[in-house]
C-alpha positions as CSV (number, residue, x, y, z in Angstrom):
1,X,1.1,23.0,-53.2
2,X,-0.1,20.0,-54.8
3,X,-0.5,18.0,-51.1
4,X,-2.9,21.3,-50.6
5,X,-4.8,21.3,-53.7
6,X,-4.9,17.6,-53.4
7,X,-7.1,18.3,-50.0
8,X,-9.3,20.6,-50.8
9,X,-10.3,19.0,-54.0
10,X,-11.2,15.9,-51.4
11,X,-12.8,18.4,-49.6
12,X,-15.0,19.4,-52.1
13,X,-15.8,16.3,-53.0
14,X,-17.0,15.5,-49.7
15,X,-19.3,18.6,-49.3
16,X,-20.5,17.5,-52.5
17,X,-21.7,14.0,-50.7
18,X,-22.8,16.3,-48.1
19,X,-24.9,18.4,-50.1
20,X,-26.9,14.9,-51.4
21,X,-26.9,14.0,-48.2
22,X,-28.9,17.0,-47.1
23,X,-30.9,16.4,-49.9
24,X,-31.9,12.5,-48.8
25,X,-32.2,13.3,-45.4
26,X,-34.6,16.0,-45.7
27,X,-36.8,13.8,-48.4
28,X,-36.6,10.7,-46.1
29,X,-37.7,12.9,-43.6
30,X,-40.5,14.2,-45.4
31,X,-41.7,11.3,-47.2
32,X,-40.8,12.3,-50.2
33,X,-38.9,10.6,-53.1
34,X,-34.9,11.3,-53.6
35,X,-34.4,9.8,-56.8
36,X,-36.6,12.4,-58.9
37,X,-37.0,16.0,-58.9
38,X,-35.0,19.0,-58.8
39,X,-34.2,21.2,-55.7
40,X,-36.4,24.3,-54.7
41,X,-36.0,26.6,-52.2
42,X,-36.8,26.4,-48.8
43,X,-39.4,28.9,-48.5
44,X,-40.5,30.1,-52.1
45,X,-40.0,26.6,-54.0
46,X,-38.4,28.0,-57.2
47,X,-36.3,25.5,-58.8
48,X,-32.8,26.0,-58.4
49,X,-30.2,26.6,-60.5
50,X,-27.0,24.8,-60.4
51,X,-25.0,27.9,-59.3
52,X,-27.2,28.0,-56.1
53,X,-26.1,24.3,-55.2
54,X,-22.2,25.0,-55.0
55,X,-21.4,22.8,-51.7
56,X,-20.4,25.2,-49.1
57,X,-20.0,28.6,-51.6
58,X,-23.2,29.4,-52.3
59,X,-23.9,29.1,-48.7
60,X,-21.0,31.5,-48.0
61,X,-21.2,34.0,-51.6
62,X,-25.0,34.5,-50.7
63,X,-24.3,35.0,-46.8
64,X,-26.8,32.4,-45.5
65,X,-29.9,33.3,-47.6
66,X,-31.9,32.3,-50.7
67,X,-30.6,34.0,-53.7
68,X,-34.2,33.7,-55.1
69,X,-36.1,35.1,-52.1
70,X,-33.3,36.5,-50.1
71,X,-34.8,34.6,-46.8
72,X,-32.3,32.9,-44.6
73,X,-31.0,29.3,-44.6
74,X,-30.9,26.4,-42.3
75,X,-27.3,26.0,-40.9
76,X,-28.2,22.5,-41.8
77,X,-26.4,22.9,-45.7
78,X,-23.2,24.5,-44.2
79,X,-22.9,21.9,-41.1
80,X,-23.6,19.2,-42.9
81,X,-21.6,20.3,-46.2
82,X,-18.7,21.0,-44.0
83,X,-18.6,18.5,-42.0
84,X,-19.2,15.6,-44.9
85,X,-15.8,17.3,-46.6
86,X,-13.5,17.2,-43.3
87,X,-15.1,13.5,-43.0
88,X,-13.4,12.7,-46.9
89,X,-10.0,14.5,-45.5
90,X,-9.6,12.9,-42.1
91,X,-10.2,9.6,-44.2
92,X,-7.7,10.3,-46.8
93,X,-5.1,12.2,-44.7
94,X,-5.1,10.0,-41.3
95,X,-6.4,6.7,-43.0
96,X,-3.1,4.7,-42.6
97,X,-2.9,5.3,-39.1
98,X,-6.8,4.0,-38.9
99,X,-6.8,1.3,-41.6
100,X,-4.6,-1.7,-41.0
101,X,-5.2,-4.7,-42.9
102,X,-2.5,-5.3,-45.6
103,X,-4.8,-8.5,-47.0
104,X,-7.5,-8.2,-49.5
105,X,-10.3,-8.3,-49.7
106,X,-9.8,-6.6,-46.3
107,X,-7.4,-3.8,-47.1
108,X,-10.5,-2.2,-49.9
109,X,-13.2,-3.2,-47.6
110,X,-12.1,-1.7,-44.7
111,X,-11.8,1.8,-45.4
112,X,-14.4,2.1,-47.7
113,X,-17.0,0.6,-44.2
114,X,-15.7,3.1,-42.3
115,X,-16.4,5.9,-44.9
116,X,-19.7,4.7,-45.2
117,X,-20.5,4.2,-42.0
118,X,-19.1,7.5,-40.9
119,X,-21.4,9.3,-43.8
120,X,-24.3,7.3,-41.9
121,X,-23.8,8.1,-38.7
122,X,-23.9,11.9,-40.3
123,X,-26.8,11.3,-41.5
124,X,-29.0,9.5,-39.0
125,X,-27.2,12.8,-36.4
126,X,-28.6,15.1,-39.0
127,X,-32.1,13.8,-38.8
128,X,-32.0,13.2,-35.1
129,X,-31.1,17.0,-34.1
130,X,-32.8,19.0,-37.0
131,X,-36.1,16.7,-37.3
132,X,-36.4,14.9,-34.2
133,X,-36.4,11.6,-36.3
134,X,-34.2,8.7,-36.8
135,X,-35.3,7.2,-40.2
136,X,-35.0,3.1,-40.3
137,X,-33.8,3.0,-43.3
138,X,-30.5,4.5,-42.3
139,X,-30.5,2.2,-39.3
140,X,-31.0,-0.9,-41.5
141,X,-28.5,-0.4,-44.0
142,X,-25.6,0.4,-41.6
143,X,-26.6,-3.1,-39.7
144,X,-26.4,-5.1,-42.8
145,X,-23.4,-3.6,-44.3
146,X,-21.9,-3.7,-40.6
147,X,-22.9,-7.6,-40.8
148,X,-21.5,-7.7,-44.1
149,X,-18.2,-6.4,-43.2
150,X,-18.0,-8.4,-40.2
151,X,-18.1,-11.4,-42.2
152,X,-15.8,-10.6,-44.4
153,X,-13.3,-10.5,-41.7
154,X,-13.9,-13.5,-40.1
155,X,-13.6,-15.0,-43.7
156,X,-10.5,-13.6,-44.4
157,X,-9.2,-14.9,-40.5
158,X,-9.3,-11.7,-39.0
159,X,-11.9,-11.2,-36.8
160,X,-13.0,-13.9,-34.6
161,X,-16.7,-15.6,-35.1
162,X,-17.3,-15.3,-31.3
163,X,-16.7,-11.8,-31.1
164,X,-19.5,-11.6,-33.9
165,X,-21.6,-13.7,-31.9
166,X,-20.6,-11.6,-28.5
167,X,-21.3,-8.4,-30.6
168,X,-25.2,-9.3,-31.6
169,X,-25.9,-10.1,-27.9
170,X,-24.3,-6.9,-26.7
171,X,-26.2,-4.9,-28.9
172,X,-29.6,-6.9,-28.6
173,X,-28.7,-5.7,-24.6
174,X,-28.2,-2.1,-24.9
175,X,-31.4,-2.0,-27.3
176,X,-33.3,-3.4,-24.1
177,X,-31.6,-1.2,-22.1
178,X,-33.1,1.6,-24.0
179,X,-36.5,0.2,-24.9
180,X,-36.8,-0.4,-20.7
181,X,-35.6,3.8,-20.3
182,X,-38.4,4.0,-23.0
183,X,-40.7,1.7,-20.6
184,X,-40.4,3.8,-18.2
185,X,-40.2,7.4,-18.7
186,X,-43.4,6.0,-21.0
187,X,-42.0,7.8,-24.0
188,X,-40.6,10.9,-22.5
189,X,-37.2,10.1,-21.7
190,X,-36.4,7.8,-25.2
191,X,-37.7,7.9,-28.7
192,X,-38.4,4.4,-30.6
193,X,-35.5,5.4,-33.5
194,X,-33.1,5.2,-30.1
195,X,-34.3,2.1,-29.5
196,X,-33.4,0.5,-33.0
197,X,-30.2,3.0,-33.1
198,X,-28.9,1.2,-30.2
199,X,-28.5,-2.0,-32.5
200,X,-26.5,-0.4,-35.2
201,X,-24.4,1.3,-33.1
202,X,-23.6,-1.6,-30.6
203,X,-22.7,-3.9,-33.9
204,X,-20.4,-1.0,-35.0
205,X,-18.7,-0.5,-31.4
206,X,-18.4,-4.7,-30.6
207,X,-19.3,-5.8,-27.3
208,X,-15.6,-4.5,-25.8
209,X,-16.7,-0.6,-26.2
210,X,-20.6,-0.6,-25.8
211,X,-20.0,0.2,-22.5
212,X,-17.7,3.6,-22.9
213,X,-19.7,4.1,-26.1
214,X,-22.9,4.5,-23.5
215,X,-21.4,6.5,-20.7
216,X,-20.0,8.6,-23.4
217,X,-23.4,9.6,-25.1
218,X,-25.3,10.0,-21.2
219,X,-22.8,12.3,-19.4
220,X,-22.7,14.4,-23.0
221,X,-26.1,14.4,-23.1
222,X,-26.3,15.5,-19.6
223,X,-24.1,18.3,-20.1
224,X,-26.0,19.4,-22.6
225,X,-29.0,19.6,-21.1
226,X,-27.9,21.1,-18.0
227,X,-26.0,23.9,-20.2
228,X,-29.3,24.7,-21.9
229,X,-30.5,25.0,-19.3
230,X,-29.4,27.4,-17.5
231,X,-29.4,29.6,-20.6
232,X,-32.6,29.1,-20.7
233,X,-32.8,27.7,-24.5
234,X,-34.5,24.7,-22.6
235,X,-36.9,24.2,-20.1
236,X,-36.7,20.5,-17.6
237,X,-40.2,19.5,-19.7
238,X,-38.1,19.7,-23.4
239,X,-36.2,16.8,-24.3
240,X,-32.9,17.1,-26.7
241,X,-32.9,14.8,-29.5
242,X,-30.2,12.3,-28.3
243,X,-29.3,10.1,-31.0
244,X,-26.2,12.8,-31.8
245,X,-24.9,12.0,-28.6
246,X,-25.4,8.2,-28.9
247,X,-23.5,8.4,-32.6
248,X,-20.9,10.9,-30.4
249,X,-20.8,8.1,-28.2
250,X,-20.0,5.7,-30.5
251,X,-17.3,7.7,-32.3
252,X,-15.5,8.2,-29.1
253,X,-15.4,4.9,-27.8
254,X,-14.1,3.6,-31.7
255,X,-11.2,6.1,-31.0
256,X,-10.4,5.8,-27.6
257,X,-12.1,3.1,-26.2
């Protein structure tokens, strides 16, 4: 019982990251400042109280809808919520099958990077998918604290300074790779965030899994696509926002590549 209640605390705790990250996503988005300012609702702006802001529950007690003007939510603050909590319980539950340096300063800094970055690549999926926009800002923090870490490890003896080096070139590659798909479709077939994605994600994956990474995200994409389709939620002149499936990508080829 107390293994239980020890999870979904952490789970809470996690939706509650979710729920800010909602928050900076959809200011970044927008323009807007993060810092200051309380929430409104979607659609009528009234300021909301902090019984309306309950990570995943008010979602759920109010059925999808504004308490204040009873019109319907984005899935966005459930997804995102949800999702941001299983992230905190896969990383506490399944961490010391993941995390396996027994040296500091390696053994703090590497799961707390790969918490972070997994909140980021939540984030920049978030944007991608609901707003059609990969903010920078997302991008560049996740390279530098990539870089960061990296460093770290090769001064601590466990990470190579070749592979580093081999890293930077791979993902200076696959961000010409894109920028030529980019090139050529003139626009239609990659958007400039995917472009400067490819750099934080080819960091993240090292030179050894860029390539599964890449296959991973196109056939998924592809599927997709092809499933929309034929349901006819999308016609062959709409594009999908494809930075989810270069963040899928990336995840995949981390875990099994």
């Amino acid at each position: 019982m107390l293994s239980i209640f020890w999870y979904v605390l952490i789970f809470f705790l996690g939706a509650s990251v979710g729920s800010f990250l909602n928050v900076l996503v959809t200011r970044t988005v927008r323009g807007e400042g993060w810092v200051k300012g309380r929430s409104r609702c979607d659609h009528c702006k009234k300021t909301l109280a902090s019984y309306d802001m309950i990570p995943v529950l008010s979602y759920l007690l109010y059925r999808g809808k504004s308490r204040c003007c009873h019109k319907p939510l984005s899935y966005q603050h459930l997804v995102v919520e949800s999702l941001t909590g299983l992230l905190f319980v896969w990383w506490a539950a399944l961490s010391s099958a993941f995390f396996l340096l027994v040296t500091q300063p390696g053994q703090t800094a590497q799961p707390v990077f790969w918490l972070i970055t997994g909140i980021l690549f939540l984030a920049i999926a978030v944007s991608d998918q609901y707003y059609g926009v990969i903010p920078l800002p997302f991008v560049w923090i996740g390279v530098i604290l990539t870089l960061g870490y990296r460093l770290i490890l090769i001064m601590t003896g466990t990470y190579m300074p070749m592979d580093l080096v081999w890293s930077v070139v791979a993902a200076g590659v696959l961000s010409g790779f894109y920028l030529l798909l980019r090139v050529i479709t003139r626009g239609a077939g990659m958007g400039e965030g995917d472009v400067w994605l490819a750099i934080y994600l080819g960091l993240v994956m090292g030179w050894t899994r860029i390539l599964t990474g890449t296959m991973v995200a196109f056939v998924g994409g592809s599927i997709v696509g092809i499933v929309l389709i034929m349901f006819k939620l999308k016609t062959r002149k709409e594009t999908i926002p494809f930075g989810p499936f270069m963040v899928l990508g990336a995840i995949a080829s981390l875990i099994w590549g």
